[in-house]
MIRO-288336 format. One record per residue (C-alpha): residue in three letters; x, y, z. Coordinates in pm, whole numbers, padded with zeros to 5 digits, always signed. Each point is the difference from the previous one (the first is absolute). Example, Ala and Ser with C-alpha at 12.3 -4.5 7.8 and 13.67 -1.06 7.14 Angstrom:
2
ala+01230-00450+00780
ser+00137+00344-00066
***
This chain:
485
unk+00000+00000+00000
unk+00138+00356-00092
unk+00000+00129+00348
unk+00003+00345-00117
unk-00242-00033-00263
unk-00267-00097+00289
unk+00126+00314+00215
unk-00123+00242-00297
unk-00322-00220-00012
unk-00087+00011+00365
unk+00101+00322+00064
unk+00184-00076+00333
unk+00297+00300-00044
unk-00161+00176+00353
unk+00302-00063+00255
unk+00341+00114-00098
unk+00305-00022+00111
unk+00293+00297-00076
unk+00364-00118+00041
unk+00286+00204-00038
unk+00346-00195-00074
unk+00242-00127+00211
unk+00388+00170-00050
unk+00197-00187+00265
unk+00351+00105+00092
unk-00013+00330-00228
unk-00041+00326+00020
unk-00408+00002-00166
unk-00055-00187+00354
unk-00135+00232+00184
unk-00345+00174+00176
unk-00131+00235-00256
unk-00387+00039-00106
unk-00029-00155-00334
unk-00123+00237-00205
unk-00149-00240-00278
unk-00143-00228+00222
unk-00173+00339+00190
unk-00188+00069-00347
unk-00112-00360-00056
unk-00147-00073+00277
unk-00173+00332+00001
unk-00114-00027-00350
unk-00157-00342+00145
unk-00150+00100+00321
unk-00148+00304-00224
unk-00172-00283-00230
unk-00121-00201+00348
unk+00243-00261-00023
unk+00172-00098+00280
unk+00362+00015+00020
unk+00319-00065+00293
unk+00315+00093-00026
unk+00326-00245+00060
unk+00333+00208+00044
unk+00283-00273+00069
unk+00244+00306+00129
unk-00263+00068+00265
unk-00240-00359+00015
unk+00298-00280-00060
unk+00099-00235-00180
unk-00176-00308-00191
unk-00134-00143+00304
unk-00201+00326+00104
unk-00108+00021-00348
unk-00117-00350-00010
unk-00179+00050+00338
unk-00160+00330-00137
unk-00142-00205-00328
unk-00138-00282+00227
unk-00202+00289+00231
unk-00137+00242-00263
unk-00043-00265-00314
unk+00079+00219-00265
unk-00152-00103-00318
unk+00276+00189-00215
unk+00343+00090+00126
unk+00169+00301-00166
unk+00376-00002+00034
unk+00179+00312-00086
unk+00418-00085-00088
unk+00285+00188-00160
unk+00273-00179-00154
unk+00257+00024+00241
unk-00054-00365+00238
unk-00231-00100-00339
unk+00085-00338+00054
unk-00053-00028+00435
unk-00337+00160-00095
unk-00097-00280-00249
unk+00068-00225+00235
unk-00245+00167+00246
unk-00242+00006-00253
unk+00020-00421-00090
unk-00004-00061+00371
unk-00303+00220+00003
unk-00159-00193-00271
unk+00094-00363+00126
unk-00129+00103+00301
unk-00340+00166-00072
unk-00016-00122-00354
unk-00406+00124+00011
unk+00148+00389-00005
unk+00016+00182-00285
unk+00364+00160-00052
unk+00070+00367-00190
unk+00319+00138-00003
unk+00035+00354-00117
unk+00299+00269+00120
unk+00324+00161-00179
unk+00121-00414-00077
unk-00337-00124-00184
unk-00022+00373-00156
unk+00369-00085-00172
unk-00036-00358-00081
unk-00362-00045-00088
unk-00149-00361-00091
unk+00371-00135+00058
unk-00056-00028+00391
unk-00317-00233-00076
unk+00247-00218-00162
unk+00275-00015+00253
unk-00229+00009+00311
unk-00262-00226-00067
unk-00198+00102+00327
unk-00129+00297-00155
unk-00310+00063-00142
unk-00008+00291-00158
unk+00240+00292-00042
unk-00095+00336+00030
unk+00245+00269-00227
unk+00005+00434+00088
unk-00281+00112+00190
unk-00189-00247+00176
unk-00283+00133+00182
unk-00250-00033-00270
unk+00114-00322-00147
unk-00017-00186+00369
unk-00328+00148+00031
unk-00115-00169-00310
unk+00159-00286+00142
unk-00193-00023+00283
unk-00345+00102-00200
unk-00059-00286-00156
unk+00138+00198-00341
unk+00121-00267-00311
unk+00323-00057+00040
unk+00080+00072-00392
unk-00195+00371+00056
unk+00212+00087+00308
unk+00296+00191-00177
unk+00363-00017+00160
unk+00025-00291+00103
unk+00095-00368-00077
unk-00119-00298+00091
unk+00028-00385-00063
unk-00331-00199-00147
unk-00104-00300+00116
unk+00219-00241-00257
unk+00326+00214+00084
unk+00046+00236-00214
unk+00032+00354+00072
unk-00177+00317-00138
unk+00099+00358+00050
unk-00293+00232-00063
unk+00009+00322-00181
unk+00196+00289+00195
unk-00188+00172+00204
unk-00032+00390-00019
unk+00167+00187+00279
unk-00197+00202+00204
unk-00006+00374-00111
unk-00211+00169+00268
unk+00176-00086+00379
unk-00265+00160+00164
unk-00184-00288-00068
unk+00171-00229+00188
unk-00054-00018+00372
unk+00333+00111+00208
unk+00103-00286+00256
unk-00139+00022+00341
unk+00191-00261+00113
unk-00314-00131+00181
unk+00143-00400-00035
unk+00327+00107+00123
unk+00138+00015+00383
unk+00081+00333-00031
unk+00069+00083+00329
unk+00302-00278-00017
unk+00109+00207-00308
unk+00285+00252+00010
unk-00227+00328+00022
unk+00080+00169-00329
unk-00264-00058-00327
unk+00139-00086-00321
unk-00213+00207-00297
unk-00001-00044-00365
unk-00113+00332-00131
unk+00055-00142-00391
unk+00048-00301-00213
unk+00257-00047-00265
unk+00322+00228-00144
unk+00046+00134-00358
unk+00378-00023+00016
unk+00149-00277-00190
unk+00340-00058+00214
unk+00157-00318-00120
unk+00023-00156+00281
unk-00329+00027+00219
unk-00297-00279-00037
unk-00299+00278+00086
unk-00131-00073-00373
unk-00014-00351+00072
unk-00129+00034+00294
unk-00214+00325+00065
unk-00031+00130-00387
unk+00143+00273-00147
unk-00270+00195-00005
unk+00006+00295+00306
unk-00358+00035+00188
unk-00063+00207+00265
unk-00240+00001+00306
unk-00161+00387+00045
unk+00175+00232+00268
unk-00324-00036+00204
unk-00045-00375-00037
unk+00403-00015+00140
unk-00162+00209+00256
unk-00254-00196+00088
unk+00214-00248+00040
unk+00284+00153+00223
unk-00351+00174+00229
unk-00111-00341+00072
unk+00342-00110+00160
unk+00026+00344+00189
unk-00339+00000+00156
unk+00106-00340+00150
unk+00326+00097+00134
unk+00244-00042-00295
unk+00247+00280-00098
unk+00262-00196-00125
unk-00031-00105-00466
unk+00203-00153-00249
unk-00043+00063-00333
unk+00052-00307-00201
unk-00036+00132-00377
unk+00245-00061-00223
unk-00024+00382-00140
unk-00193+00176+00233
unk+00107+00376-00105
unk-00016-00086-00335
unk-00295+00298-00052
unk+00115+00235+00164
unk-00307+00199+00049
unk-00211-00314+00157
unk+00321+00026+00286
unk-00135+00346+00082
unk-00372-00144-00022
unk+00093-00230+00274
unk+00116+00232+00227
unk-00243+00268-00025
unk-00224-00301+00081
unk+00180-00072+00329
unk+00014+00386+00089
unk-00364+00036-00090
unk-00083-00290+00245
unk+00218+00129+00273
unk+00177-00344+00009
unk+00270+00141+00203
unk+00327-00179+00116
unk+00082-00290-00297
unk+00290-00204-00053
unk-00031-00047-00366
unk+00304-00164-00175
unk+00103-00064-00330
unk+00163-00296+00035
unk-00011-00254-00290
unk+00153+00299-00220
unk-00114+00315-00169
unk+00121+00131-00367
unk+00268+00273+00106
unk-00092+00208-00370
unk-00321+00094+00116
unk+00035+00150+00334
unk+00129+00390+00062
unk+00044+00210+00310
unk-00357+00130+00016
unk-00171-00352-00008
unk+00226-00210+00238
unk-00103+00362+00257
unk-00354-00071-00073
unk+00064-00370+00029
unk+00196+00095+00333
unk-00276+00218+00156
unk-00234-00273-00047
unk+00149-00258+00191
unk+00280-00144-00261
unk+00322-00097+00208
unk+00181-00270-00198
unk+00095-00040-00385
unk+00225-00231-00169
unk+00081+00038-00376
unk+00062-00261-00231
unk+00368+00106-00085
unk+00107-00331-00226
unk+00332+00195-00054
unk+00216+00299+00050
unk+00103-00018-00378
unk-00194+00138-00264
unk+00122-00286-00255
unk-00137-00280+00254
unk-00309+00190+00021
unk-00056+00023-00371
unk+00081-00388-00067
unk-00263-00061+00290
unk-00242+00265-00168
unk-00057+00159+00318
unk-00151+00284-00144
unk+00178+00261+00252
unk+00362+00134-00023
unk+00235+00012+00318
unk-00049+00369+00017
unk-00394-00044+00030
unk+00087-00227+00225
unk+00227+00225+00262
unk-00215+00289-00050
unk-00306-00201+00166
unk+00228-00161+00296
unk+00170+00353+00046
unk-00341+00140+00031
unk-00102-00272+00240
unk+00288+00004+00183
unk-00039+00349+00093
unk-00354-00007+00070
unk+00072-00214+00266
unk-00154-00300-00158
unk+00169-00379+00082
unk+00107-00086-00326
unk+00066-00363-00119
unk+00175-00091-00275
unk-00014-00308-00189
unk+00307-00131-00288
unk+00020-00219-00200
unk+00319-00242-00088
unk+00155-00179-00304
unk-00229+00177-00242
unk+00077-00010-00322
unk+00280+00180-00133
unk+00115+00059+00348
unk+00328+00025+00099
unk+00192+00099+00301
unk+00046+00369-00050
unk-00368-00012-00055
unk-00053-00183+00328
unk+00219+00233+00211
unk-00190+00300-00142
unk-00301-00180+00140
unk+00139-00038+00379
unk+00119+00361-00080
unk-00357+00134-00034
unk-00094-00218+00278
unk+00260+00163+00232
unk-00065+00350-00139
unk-00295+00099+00193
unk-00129-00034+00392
unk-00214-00316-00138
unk-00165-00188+00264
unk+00103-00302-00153
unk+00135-00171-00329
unk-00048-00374-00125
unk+00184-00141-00273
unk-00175-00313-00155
unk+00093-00279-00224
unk-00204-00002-00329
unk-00225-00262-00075
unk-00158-00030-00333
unk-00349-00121+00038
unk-00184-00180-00285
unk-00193+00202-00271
unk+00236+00303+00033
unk+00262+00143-00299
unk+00258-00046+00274
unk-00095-00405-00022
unk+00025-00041-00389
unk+00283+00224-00039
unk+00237-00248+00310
unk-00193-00313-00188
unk+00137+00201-00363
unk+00368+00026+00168
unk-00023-00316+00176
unk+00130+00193+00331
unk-00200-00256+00240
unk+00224-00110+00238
unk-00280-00184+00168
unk-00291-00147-00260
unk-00376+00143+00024
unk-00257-00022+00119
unk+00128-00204+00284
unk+00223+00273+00155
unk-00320+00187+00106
unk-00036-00243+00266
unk+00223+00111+00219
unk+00136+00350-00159
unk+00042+00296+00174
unk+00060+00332-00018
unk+00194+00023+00308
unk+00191-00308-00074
unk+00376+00012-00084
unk-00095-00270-00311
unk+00025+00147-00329
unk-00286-00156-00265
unk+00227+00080-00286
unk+00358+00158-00117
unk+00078+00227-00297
unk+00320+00105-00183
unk+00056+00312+00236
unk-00059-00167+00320
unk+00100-00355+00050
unk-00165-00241+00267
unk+00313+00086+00256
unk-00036+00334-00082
unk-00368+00026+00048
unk+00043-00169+00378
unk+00256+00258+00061
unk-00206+00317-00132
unk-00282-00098+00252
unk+00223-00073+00288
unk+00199+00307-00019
unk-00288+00265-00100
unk-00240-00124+00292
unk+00340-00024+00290
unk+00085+00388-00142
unk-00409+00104+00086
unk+00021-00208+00360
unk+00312+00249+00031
unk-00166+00317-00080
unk-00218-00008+00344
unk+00049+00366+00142
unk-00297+00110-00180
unk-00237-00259+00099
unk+00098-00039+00338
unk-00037+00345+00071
unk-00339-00032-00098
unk-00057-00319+00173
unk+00114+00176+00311
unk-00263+00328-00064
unk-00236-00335-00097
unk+00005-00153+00311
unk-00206+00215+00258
unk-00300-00104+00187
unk-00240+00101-00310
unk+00207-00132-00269
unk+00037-00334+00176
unk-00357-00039-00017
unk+00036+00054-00383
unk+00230-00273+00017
unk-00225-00223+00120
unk-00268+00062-00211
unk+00215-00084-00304
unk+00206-00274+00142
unk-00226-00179+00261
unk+00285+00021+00275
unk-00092+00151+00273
unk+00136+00340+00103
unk+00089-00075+00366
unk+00199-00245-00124
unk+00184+00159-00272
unk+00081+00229+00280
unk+00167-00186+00195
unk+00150-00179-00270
unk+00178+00320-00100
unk+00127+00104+00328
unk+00220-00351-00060
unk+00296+00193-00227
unk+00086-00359-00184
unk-00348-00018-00053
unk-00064+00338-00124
unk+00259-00055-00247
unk-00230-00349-00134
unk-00295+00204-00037
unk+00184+00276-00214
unk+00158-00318-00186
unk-00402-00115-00029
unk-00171+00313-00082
unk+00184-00022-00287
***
């Protein structure tokens, strides 16, 4: 009997279960609200399904989860996954189906997004695969909707074989989509800052970055006042603390000063909003980050890539070094904590050009600098053009298993920069920023009174009391620095 054949007959999609992956022993293993998992199961309760919520970095492992499935009976499990861990995650998801083989398993997130109908065929356990947006398609899901008519998605028929339906269109208008409440979520055991996503999508075409795989190309926008609405909900119920999570958040500039006319107007006094996952340095200017400033903006990091204008131009950045001072000068002196984030081994790079990058990073009172190896993620120009060279060092897809970012392990080598070289370049650029700490701990130290401990807390989790004490210990106070980094 097709199992899930009989599921769209009967119409028996009313429990669900929302799981987010599990990262173990990384650095994406940790207590964070899940953004995509917040609009899901919103989108669902706000179509009278019932929904939970199953966050590994905050519920456990496999046997909570198991114990979880056995108490609510979920008749569809949704399991969100990036690539990194792709493999421990698959596992999860075949012990899930040997297990409870009467549950219905979709998979959506950045991993099913990138791969598409592939994951059906090397993870058997899952039922259907959800690409891009998925609040619409797992609401058809769970509405009894034809399979074949639900676009997005893929999906494996009773004999075996596996269709993929026609793309789905993205969605244009934001405002339609309910923001998260995070009603499903233990939010109290949550670090007590709210991650927003104020847009979808980034027109840019930098060769390296999977948003077009993943998100679209295509930039849309949630209204000022809808971002509003959003940040006035959170406020009213004692949160002052936001993280925008867009991947080009000031890319319309006037919609920036929309925002925060909105906050003014509502007398939402005393934010913590931060830019954290990156803004585009071209599009900022004095008067905006001041407007940005008086309305509760405190933290920025810019994409950087490079300090040479060659490396920028073989990544198609977009933005020249001197765009890019000109915004952290600007930030800098506005008293702004300014992050910058490099990029290393990029094409064409050499080590001139990499020493001009650790130049710019030591240039300005930054409040930090990361430099981070290059991965080339499926579906980008970076990709084909390593593939085109054959510069892989270590063959696709299955480095994205356990690839990171912060992880001294270069993916691939080119004629500028061997594999020896590369290791070297990411060694000595991040021990010359763990050197340049006057800056930061200066403003650690100014950080760290009564008020701003509380802030701590609400971003980190750990308490203030204790940090305190912590810090009064001087070998200890020097591991904090060494961890705030």
């Amino acid at each position: 009997m097709d199992y899930n054949r009989e599921k769209d007959k009967l119409n028996m999609f009313k429990k669900i279960l929302l799981v987010n992956a599990e990262y173990p022993k990384s650095r994406y293993d940790f207590l964070s609200l899940h953004t995509g998992l917040g609009y899901l199961s919103e989108s669902l309760s706000g179509g009278g399904i019932e929904n939970d919520i199953f966050d590994p970095a905050l519920d456990g492992g496999y046997e909570n989860l198991s114990k979880r499935i056995q108490q609510i009976k979920p008749d569809l499990i949704g399991y969100s996954m990036m690539s990194f861990s792709y493999q421990h995650n698959y596992d999860i998801i075949s012990k899930i189906k040997n297990d409870f083989p009467s549950a219905v398993i979709v998979a959506g997130g950045p991993h099913i997004s990138t791969f598409g109908e592939m994951v059906l065929c090397e993870c058997r356990a899952i039922d259907i695969a959800v690409m891009f947006e998925g609040e619409q398609a797992l609401s058809d899901i769970c509405n009894e909707k034809a399979k074949d008519e639900i676009g997005g998605i893929a999906y494996r028929k009773f004999d075996g074989k596996i269709v993929k339906t026609k793309p789905r269109p993205l969605t244009e208008d934001l405002d339609r989509i309910l923001f998260p409440r995070y009603k499903r979520f233990n939010i109290s055991k949550y670090p007590k800052v709210i991650p927003i996503v104020t847009s979808r999508g980034c027109p840019y075409q930098c060769i390296f970055c999977p948003i077009g795989s993943v998100m679209g190309n295509r930039f849309r926008a949630r209204s000022a006042a809808n971002v509003a609405d959003e940040v006035e909900f959170w406020y009213h119920k004692g949160f002052k603390d936001f993280s925008i999570a867009d991947d080009v958040f000031n890319l319309i500039e006037q919609r920036v000063y929309q925002i925060c006319d909105e906050i003014e107007k509502r007398r939402l006094w005393g934010l913590r909003i931060r830019c954290s996952n990156g803004i585009r340095a071209d599009r900022v200017n004095r008067q905006l980050l001041l407007r940005m400033k008086e309305a509760g903006f405190y933290c920025l990091a810019f994409g950087v890539e490079s300090g040479s204008n060659k490396v920028l131009k073989a990544l198609n950045k977009g933005e020249t070094v001197e765009q890019i001072e000109k915004a952290i000068k600007e930030a800098c002196n506005l008293g702004y904590w300014v992050e910058l984030f490099f990029l290393l081994g990029s094409p064409s790079e050499t080590w001139p050009d990499i020493k001009e990058s650790i130049d710019l990073a030591l240039k300005y009172p930054i409040y930090d600098a990361k430099f981070y190896n290059l991965i080339p993620f499926p579906n980008t120009k970076l990709y084909k053009w390593i593939q085109d060279k054959n510069y892989f060092i270590l063959h696709p897809p299955g480095y994205l298993n356990y690839a990171m970012h912060h992880v001294n392990e270069p993916i691939f080598a080119t004629s500028e920069l061997t594999l020896k070289e590369r290791k070297k370049a990411f060694r000595y650029a991040n021990r010359i920023i763990k050197k340049h700490t006057k800056a930061k701990s200066l403003e650690f130290d100014k950080w760290l009174t009564k008020q701003k401990l509380s802030d701590y807390y609400n971003i980190t989790g750990i308490r203030a009391d204790s940090i305190a004490w912590l810090y009064s210990k001087k070998w200890i106070a020097k591991l904090i620095r060494f961890l705030m980094r």
